[in-house]
Structure formats: structure tokens, C-alpha cells
C-alpha positions in Angstrom: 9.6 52.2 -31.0 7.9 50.4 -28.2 7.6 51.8 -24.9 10.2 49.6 -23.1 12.5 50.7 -25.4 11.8 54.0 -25.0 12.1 53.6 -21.1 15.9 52.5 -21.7 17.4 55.5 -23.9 18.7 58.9 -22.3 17.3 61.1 -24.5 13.7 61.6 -26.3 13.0 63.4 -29.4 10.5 66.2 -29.5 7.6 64.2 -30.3 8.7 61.6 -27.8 8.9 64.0 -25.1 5.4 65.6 -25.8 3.9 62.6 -25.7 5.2 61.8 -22.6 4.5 65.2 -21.0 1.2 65.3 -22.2 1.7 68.3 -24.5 1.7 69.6 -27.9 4.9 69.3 -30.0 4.7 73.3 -30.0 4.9 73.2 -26.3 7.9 71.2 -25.9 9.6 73.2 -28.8 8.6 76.4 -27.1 10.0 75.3 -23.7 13.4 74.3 -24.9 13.5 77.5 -27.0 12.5 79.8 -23.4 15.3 77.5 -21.7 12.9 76.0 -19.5 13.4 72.2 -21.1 17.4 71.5 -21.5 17.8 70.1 -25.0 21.0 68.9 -27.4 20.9 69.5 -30.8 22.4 66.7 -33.2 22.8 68.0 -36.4 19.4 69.6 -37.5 17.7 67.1 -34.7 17.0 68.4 -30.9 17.2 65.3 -28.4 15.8 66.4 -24.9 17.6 64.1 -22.4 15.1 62.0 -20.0 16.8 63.6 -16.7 16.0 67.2 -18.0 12.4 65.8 -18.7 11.6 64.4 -15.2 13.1 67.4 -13.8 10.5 69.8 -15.9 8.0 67.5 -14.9 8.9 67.5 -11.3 9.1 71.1 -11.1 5.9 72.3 -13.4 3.6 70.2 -11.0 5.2 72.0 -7.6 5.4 75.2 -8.3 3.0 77.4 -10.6 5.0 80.3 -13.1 5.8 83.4 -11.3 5.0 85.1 -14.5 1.6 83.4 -14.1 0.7 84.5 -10.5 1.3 88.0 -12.1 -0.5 88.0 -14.8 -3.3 86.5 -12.8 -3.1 89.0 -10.5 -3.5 91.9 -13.0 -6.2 90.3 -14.4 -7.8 90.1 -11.1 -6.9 93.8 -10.8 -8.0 94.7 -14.5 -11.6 92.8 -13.7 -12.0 94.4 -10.5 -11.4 98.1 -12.2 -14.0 96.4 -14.8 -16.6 95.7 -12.5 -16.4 99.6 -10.8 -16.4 100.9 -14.3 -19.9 98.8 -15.5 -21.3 99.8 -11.9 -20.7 103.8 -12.8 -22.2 103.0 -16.5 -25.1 101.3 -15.2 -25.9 104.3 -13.0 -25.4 107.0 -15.1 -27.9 105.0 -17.8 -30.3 104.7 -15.3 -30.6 108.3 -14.6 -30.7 108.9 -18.2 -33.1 106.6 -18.5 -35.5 108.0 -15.9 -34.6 111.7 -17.9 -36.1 110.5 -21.0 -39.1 108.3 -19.5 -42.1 110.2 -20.8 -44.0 111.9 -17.1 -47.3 110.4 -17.1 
């Protein structure tokens, strides 16, 4: 199918869609199955109509996940706990260190 074509029809198939998004078929598939793509199934096909497309592009290129500013923000937590964790580490080994240094 040529992409004028494509341009004309109201819905895309999977692939189609994908492509258009610029992600993997898994992607799409996983978005219509979290209800964040609108989809219609036609027998065993799924057909994601162009309106619903430009509407998930629209809105994944304003606004990040809020699940992802959360998870970002325990991983900033997580690494900051991290980082006071090594600091501790590396203190006691130091002192150990010195304890088993050999007195000259």
C-alpha cells in the first residue's frame, strides 16, 4: 500500500500504525491492550483508527507518564540512599584497612 493511500483510510493496522509512530509492533499492541491506543477489532484483526493515533501522538509528545515521573523519582531516591550507603562502606573499609596495615 503506498503512502497516499494510506493517508486516505480511517483506520491503520498494527503494523501500519507502528510504523507511523515510530515504534515496535509490541508497542502499539501493548498500548491498545493498557487502553492507552483506542483500537477495533474486526474479526481476529485489530484496526486502530487514524483519529485515535494522532491523538496518542499529540498527547505522548506534551505530557510525560505520571507513572514515569514516579518511578523516576524513586530511582532518584533509591540512588541517593545508594550513594550514602557506598559513602559508609568506603569508610568503614578504610578504617579496616588502616587496622590491618602492618606498623612500620
Amino acid at each position: 500500500m503506498t503512502t497516499a493511500q494510506q493517508t486516505e483510510r480511517l483506520t491503520l493496522s498494527v503494523p501500519e500504525a507502528a510504523d507511523l509512530l515510530g515504534l515496535g509492533r509490541n508497542s502499539v499492541y501493548e498500548a491498545i491492550h493498557q487502553g492507552k491506543i483506542p483500537s477495533i477489532r474486526v474479526g481476529t484483526r485489530i484496526l486502530v483508527p487514524r483519529a485515535a493515533l494522532l491523538k496518542f501522538a499529540g498527547e505522548s509528545r506534551e505530557l510525560p507518564s505520571p507513572q514515569l515521573s514516579i518511578d523516576l523519582r524513586t530511582i532518584a531516591e533509591e540512588l541517593g540512599a545508594l550513594a550514602t550507603d557506598f559513602r559508609a562502606l568506603s569508610e568503614r573499609l578504610a578504617l579496616a584497612a588502616k587496622r590491618i596495615q602492618p606498623s612500620r
